[in-house]
DRENLO-278472 format. One record per residue (C-alpha): residue number from 1; residue in one letter; x, y, z negated. Coordinates in nm, 3 decimals, padded with zeros to 5 digits. Layout:
BEGIN
+-----+--------+---------+---------+---------+
| num | residu |      c1 |      c2 |      c3 |
+-----+--------+---------+---------+---------+
| NUM |      a |       X |       Y |       Z |
...
+-----+--------+---------+---------+---------+
end
This chain:
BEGIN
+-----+--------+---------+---------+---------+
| num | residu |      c1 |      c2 |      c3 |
+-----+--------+---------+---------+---------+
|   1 |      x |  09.681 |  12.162 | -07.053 |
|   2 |      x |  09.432 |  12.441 | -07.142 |
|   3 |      x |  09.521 |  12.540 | -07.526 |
|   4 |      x |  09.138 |  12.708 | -07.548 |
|   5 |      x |  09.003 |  12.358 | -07.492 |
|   6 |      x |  09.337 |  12.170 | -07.740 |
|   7 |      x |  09.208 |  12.390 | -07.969 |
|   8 |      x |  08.825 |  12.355 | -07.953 |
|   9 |      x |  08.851 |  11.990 | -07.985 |
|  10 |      x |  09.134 |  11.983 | -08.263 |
|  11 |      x |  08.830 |  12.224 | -08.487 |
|  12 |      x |  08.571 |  11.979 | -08.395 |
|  13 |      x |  08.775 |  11.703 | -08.567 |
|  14 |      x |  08.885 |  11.873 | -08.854 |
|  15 |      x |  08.528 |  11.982 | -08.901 |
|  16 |      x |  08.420 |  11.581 | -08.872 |
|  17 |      x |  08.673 |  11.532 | -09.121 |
|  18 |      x |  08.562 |  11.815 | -09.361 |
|  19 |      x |  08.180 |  11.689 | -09.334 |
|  20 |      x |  08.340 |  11.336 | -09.453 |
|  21 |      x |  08.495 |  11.416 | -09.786 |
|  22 |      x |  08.530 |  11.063 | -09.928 |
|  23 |      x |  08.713 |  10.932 | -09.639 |
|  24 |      x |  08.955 |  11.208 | -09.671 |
|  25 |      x |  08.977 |  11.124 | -10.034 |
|  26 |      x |  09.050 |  10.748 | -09.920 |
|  27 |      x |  09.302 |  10.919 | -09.655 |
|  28 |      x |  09.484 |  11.060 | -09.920 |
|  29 |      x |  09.396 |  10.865 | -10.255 |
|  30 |      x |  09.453 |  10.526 | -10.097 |
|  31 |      x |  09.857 |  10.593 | -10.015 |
|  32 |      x |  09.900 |  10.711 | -10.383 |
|  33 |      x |  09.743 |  10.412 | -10.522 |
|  34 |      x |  09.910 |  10.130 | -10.271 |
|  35 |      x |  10.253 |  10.318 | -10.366 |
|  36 |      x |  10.154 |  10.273 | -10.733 |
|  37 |      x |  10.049 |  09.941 | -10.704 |
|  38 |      x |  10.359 |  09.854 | -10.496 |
|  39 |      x |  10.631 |  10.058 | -10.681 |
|  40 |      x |  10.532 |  09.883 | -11.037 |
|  41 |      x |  10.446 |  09.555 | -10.959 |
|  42 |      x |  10.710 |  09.480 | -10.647 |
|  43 |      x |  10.990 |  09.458 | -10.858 |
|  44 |      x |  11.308 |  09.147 | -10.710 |
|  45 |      x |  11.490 |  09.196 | -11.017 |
|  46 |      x |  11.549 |  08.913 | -11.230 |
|  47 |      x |  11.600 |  08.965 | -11.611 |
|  48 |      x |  11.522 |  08.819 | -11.917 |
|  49 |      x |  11.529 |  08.454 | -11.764 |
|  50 |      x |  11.284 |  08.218 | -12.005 |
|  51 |      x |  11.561 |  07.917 | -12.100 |
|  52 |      x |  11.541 |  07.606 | -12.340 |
|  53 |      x |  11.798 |  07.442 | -12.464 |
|  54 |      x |  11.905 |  07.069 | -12.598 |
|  55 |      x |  12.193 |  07.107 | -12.843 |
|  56 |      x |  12.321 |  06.786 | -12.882 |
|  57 |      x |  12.662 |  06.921 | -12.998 |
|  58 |      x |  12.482 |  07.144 | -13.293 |
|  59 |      x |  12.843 |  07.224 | -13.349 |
|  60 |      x |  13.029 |  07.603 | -13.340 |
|  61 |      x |  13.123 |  07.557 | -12.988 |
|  62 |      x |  12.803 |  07.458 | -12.871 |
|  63 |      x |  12.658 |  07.786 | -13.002 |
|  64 |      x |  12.903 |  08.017 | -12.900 |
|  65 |      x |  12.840 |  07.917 | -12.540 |
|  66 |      x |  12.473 |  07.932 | -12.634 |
|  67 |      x |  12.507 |  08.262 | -12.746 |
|  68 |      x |  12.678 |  08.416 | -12.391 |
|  69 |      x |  12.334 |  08.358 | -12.228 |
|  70 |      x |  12.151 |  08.527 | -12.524 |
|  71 |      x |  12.417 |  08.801 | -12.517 |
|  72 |      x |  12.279 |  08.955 | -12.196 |
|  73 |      x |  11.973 |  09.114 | -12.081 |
|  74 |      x |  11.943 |  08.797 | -11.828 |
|  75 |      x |  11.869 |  08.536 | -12.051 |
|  76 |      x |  11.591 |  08.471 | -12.309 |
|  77 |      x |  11.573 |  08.195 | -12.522 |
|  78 |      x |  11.246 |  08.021 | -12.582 |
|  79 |      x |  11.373 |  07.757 | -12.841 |
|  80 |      x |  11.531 |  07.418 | -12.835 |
|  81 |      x |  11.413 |  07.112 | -12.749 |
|  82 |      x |  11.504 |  06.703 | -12.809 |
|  83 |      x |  11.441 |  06.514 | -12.505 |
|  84 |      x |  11.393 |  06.535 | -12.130 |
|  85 |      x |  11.021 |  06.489 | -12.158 |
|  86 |      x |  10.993 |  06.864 | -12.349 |
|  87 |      x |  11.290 |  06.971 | -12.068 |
|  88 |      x |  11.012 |  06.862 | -11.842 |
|  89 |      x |  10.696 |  06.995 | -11.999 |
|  90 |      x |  10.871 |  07.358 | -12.062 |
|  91 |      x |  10.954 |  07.373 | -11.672 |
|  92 |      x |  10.612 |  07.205 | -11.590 |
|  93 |      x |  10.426 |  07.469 | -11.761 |
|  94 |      x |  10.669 |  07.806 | -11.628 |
|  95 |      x |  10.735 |  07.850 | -12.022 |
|  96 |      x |  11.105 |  07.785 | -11.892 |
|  97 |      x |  11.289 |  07.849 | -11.601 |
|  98 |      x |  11.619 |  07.694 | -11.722 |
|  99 |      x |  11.754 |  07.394 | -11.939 |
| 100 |      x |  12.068 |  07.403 | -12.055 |
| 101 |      x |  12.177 |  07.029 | -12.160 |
| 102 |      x |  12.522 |  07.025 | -12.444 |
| 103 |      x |  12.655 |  06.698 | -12.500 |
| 104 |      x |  12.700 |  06.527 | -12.803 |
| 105 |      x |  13.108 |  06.541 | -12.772 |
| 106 |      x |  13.082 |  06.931 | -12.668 |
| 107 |      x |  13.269 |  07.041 | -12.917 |
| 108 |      x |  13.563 |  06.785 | -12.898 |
| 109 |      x |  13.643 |  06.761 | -12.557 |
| 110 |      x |  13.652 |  07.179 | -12.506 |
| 111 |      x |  13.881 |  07.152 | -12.801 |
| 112 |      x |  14.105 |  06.894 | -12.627 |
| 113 |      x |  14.071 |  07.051 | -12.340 |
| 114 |      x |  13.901 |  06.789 | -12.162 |
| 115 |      x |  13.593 |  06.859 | -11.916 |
| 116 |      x |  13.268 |  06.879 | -12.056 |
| 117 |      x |  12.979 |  06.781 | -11.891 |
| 118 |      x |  12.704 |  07.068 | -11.962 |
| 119 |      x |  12.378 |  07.006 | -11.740 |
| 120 |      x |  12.193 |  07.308 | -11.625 |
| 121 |      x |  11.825 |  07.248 | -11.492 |
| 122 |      x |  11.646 |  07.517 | -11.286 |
| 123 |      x |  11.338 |  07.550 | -11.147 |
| 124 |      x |  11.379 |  07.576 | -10.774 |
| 125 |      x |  10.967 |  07.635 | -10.723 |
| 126 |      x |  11.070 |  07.985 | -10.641 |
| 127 |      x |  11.418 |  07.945 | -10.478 |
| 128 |      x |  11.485 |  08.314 | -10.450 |
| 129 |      x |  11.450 |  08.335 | -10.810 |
| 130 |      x |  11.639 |  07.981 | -10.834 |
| 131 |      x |  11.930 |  08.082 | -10.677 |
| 132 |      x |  11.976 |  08.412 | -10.915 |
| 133 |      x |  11.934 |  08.242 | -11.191 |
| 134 |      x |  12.197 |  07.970 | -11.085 |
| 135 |      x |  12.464 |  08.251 | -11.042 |
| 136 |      x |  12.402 |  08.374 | -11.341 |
| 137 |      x |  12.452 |  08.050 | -11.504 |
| 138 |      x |  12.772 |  07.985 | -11.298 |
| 139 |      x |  12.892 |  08.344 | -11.405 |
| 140 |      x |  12.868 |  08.264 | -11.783 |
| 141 |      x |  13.009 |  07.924 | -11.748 |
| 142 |      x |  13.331 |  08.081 | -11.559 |
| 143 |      x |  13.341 |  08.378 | -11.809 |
| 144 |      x |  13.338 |  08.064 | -12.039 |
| 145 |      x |  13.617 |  07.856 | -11.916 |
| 146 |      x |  13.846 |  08.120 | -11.840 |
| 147 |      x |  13.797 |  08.242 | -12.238 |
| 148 |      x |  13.882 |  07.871 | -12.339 |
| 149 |      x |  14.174 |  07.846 | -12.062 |
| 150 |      x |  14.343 |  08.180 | -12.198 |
| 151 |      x |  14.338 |  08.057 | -12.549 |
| 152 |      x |  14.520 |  07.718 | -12.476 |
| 153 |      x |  14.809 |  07.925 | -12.300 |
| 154 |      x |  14.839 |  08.186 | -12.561 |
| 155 |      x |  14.828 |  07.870 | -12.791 |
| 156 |      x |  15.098 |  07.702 | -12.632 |
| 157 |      x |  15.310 |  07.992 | -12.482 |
| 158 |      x |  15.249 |  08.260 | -12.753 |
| 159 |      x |  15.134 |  08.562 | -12.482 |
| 160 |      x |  14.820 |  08.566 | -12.226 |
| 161 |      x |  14.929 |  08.546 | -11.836 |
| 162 |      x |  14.852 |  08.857 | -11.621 |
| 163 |      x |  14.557 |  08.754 | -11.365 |
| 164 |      x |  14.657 |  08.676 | -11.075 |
| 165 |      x |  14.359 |  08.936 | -10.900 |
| 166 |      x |  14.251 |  09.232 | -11.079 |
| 167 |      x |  13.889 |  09.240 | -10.891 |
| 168 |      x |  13.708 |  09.575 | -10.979 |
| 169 |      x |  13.353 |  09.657 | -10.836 |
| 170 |      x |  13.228 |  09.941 | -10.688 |
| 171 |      x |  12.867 |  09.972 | -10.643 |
| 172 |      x |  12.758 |  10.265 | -10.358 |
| 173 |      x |  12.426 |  10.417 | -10.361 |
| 174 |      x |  12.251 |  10.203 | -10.600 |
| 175 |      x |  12.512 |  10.142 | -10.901 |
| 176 |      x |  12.203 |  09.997 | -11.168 |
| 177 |      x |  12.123 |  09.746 | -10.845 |
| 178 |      x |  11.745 |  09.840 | -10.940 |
| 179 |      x |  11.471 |  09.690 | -10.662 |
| 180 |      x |  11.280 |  10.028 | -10.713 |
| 181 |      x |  11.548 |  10.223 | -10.514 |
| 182 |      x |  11.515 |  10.076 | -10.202 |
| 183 |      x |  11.138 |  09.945 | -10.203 |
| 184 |      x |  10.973 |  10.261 | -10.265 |
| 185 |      x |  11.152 |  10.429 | -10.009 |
| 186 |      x |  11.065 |  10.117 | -09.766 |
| 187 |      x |  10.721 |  10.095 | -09.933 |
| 188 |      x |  10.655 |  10.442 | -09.828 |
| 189 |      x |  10.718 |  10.382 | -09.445 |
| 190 |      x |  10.475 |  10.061 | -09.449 |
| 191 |      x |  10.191 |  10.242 | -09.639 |
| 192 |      x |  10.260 |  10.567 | -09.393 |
| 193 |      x |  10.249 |  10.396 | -09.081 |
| 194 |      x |  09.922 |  10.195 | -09.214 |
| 195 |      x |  09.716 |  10.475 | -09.349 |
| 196 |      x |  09.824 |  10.688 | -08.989 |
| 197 |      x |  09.695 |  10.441 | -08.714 |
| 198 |      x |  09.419 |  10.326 | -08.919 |
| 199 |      x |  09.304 |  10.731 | -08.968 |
| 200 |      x |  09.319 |  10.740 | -08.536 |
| 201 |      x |  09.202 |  10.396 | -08.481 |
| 202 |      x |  08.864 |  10.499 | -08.583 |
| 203 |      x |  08.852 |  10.837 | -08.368 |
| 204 |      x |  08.771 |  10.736 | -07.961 |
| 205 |      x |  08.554 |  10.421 | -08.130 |
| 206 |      x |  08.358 |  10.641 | -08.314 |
| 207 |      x |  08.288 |  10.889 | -08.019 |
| 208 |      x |  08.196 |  10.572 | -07.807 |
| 209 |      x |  07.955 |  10.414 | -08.083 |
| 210 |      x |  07.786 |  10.751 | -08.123 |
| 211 |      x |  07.764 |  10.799 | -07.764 |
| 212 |      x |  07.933 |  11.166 | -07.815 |
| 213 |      x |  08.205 |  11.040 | -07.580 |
| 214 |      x |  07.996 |  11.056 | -07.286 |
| 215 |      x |  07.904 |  11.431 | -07.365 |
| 216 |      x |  08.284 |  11.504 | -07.401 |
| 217 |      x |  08.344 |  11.313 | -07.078 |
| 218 |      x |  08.101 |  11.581 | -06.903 |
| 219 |      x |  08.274 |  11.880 | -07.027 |
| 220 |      x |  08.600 |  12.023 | -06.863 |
| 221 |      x |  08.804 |  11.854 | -07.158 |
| 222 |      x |  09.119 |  11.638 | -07.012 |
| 223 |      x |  09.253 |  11.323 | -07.182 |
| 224 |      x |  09.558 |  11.509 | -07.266 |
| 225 |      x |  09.339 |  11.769 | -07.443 |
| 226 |      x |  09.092 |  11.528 | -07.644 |
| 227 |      x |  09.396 |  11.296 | -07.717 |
| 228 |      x |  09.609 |  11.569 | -07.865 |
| 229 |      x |  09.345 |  11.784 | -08.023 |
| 230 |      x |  09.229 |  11.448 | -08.216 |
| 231 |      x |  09.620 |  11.391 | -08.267 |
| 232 |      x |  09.667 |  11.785 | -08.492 |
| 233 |      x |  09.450 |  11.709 | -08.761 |
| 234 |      x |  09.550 |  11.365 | -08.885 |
| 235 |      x |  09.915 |  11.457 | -08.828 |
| 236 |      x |  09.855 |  11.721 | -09.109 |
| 237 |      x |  09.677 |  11.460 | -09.331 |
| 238 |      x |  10.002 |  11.243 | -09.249 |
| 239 |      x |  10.241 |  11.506 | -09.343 |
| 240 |      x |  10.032 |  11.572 | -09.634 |
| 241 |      x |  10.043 |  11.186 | -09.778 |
| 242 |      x |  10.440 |  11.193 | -09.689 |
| 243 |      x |  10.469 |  11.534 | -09.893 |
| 244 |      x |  10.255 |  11.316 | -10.181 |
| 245 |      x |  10.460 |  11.009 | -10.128 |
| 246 |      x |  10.796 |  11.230 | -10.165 |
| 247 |      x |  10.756 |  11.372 | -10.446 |
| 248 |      x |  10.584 |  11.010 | -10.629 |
| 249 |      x |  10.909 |  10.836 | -10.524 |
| 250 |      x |  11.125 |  11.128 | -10.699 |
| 251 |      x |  10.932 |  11.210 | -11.001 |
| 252 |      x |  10.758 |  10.924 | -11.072 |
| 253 |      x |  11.024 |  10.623 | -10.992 |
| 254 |      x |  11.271 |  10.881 | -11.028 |
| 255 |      x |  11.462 |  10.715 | -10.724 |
| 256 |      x |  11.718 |  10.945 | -10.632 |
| 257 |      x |  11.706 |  11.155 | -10.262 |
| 258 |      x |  12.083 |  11.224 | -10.187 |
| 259 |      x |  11.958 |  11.375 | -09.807 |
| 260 |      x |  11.844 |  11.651 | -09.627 |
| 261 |      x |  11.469 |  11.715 | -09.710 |
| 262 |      x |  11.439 |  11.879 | -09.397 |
| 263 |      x |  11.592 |  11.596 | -09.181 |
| 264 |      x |  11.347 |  11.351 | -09.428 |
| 265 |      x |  11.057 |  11.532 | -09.279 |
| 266 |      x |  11.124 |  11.621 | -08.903 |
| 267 |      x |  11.200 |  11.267 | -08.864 |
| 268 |      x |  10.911 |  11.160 | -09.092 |
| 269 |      x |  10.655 |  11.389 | -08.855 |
| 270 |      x |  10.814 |  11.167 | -08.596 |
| 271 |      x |  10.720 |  10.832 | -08.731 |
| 272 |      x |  10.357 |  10.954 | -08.820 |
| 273 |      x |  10.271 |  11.086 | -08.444 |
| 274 |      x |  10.429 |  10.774 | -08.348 |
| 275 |      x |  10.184 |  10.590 | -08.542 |
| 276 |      x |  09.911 |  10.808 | -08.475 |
| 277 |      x |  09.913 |  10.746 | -08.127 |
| 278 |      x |  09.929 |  10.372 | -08.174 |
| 279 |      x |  09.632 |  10.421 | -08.356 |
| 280 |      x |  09.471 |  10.625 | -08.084 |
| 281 |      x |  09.523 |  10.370 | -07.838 |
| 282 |      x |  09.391 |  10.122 | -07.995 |
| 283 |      x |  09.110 |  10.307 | -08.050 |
| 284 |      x |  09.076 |  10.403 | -07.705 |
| 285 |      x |  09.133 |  10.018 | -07.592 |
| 286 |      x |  08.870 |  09.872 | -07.854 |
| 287 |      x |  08.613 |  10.136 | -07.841 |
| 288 |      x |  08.481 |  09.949 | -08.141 |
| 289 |      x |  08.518 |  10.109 | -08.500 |
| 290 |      x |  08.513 |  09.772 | -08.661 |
| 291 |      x |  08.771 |  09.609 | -08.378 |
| 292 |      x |  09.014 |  09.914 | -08.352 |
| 293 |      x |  09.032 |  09.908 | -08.780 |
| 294 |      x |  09.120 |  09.567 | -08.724 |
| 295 |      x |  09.353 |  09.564 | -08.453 |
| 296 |      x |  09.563 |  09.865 | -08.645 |
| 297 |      x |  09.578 |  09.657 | -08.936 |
| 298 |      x |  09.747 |  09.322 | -08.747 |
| 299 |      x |  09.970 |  09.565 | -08.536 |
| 300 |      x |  10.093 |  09.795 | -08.843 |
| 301 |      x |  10.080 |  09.658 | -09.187 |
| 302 |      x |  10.162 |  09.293 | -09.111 |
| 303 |      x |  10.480 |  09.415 | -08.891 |
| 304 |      x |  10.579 |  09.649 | -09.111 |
| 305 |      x |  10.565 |  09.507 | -09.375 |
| 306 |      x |  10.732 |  09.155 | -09.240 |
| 307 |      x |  10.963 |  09.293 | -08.954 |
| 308 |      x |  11.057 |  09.594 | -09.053 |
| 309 |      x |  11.352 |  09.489 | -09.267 |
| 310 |      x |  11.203 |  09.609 | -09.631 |
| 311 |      x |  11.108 |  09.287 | -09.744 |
| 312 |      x |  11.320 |  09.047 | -09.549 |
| 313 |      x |  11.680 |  09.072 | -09.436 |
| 314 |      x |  11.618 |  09.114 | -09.059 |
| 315 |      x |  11.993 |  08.938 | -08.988 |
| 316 |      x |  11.856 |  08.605 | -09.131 |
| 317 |      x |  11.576 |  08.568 | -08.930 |
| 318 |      x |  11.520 |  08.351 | -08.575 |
| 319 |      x |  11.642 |  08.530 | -08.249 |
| 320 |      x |  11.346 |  08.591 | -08.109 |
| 321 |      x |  11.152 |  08.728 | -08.427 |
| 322 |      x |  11.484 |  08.990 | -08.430 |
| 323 |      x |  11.446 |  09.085 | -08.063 |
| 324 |      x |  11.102 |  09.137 | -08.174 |
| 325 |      x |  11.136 |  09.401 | -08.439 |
| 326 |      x |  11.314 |  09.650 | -08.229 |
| 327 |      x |  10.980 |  09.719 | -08.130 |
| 328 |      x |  10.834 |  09.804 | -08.422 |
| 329 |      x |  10.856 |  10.182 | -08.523 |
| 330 |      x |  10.841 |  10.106 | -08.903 |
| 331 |      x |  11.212 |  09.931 | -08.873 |
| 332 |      x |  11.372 |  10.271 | -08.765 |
| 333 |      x |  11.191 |  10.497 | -09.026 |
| 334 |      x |  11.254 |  10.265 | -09.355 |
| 335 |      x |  11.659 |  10.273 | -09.202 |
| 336 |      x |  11.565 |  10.650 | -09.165 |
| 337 |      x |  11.414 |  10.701 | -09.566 |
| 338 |      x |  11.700 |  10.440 | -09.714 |
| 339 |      x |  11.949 |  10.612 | -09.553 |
| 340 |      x |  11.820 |  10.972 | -09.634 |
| 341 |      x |  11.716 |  10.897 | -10.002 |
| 342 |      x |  12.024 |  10.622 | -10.112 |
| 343 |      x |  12.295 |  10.700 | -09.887 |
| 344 |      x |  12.268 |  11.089 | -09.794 |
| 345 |      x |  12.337 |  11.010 | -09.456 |
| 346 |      x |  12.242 |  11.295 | -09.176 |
| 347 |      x |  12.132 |  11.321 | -08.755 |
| 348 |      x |  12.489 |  11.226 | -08.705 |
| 349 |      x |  12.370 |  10.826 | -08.811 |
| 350 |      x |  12.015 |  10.859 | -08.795 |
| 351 |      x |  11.984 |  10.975 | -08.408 |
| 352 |      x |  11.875 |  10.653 | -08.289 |
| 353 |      x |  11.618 |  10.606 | -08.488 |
| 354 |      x |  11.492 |  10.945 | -08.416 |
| 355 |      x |  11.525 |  10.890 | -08.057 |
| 356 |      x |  11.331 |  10.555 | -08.062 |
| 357 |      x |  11.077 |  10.755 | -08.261 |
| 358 |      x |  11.074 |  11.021 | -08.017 |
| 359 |      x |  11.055 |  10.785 | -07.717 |
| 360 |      x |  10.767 |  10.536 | -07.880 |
| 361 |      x |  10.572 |  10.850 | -07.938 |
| 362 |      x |  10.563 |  10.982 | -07.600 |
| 363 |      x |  10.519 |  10.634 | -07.438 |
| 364 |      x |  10.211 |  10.525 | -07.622 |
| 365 |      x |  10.064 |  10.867 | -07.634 |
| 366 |      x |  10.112 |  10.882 | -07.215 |
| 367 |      x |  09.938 |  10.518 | -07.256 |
| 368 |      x |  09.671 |  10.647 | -07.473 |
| 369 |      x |  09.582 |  10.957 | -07.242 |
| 370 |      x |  09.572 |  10.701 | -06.897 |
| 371 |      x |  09.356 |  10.522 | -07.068 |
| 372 |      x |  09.132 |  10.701 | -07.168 |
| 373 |      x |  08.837 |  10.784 | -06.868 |
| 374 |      x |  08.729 |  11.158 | -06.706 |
| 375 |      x |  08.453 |  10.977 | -06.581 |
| 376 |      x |  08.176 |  10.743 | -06.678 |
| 377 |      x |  08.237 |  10.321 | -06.517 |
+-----+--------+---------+---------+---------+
end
């Protein structure tokens, strides 16, 4: 490879780029915003549950169990109600997401220690949702019965029985459990490995429409030299939007980044020529601006953002959809930015990923370069 000519045609990109300002505003503005946009309004955590209740008890017992749901920041009561048909309008109309049904003998049967039949209706549109909400439940009602099952002893014994287990949790990495600690880190991998192949995908297209590619084709320039030299400039940009994206996820969601900066980025550089040169191949396959911009969207975003294991638990899905996603580059960096920013891991865990990385890159650039032509069909 002849650096003079690397060179020449890395300055004729940047200087495409320069003469384009809005797109490189896009380039840049568009990973802010989508990291905004995803870091606020992405949120899996589940508080202040709407709830409705029918009291039929109306006694003290009634609502002091009542009064555990309002107790935590899980649980907000929107009022009572007097029949199934409001239990169904409120859940109808989203204004609740739980019922919680007392009988009329609530108080006298948990005083005689009898079982009480308390009805607890949930939602299950949304069964994520309805399944958090339905341990939460179940956690108050245990907390509940124990409370009533330690008083009757102490009642008729005089002194409370040691438990049996003495159960206490230890949270690593995230101890609040907040969603915004592990999906803007996994956020920022998706929106990186978007903006990166849809920044290349438009380069070979866009000498092909213009008909510049045939001129370029006539000069002494190689493959490996017009691949690569398009390949410098947008991996700056890229390193650029991870720099932005680093310091949104630290200051601005204040997610914590326990890691090696250094490691962060050398792998990060990685991941962004690896998805610069998927980009570049497309863009060398298509040799349509409109088709390659398409083609990078279906073979980044949607795999990224599915199969990468940031929004879905790649251990429950099908067999073959999991042989699939060790495929796609976005499921080694969001292990790669979790494990950097949460757990403070270093190369010593990380290396595959980095070698997969390493090894995608240099694959689909080699690709890239064979296929693009020296001479005219």
């Amino acid at each position: 490879m002849n650096l003079r000519r690397f060179w020449a045609v890395a300055r004729k990109e940047s200087i495409h780029i320069r003469r384009d300002p809005r797109s490189l505003g896009l380039a840049v503005g568009i990973p802010m915003l989508m990291l905004f946009m995803f870091g606020y309004a992405l949120n899996l955590d589940v508080n202040r549950v709407p709830f409705v209740v029918w009291d039929q008890s109306n006694s003290v017992e009634s609502r002091d169990f009542i009064a555990r749901f309002t107790a935590t920041p899980y649980f907000a009561l929107r009022g009572t109600v007097t029949s199934y048909a409001e239990v169904e309008r409120e859940i109808d109309t989203r204004d609740a997401w739980l019922a919680l049904i007392l009988p009329p003998d609530f108080a006298a049967h948990s005083a005689g220690g009898r079982v009480v039949p308390v009805q607890a209706i949930v939602d299950g549109a949304d069964s994520n949702t309805a399944s958090i909400v339905l341990g939460y439940t179940q956690a108050i009602t245990i907390a509940y019965n124990q409370q009533i099952a330690l008083a009757q002893i102490r009642r008729i014994a005089g002194v409370s029985p040691p438990p049996a287990l003495d159960l206490r949790t230890r949270i690593w990495f995230n101890a609040d459990l907040e969603s915004k600690n592990f999906i803007v880190p996994g956020i920022m991998a998706v929106i990186m490995g978007l903006i990166a192949a849809l920044l290349t995908s438009l380069t070979v297209a866009r000498e092909w429409e213009r008909g510049t590619m045939e001129q370029l084709i006539s000069t002494p320039v190689r493959p490996t030299e017009l691949i690569l030299g398009k390949l410098l400039p947008y991996s700056v940009i890229g390193l650029a939007n991870m720099v932005i994206a680093v310091l949104m996820a630290v200051f601005v969601f204040h997610v914590p980044l326990r890691g090696s900066v250094p490691l962060l980025f050398a792998i990060g550089g990685l991941f962004i020529v690896a998805t610069l040169a998927q980009g570049i191949l497309i863009s060398a396959v298509a040799r349509q601006q409109l088709m390659a911009s398409q083609l990078a969207m279906v073979s980044t975003f949607l795999p990224a953002f599915l199969l990468s294991g940031f929004t879905f638990a790649i251990a429950n899905m099908p067999v073959v959809i999991r042989g699939l996603t060790h495929i796609i580059p976005a499921r080694y960096f969001v292990a790669v930015v979790k494990g950097i920013f949460l757990r403070g891991v270093g190369l010593e865990i990380l290396w595959p990923e980095a070698l997969f990385l390493l090894g995608f890159a240099i694959i689909v650039l080699a690709v890239a370069i064979r296929k693009t032509p020296k001479h005219l069909a």
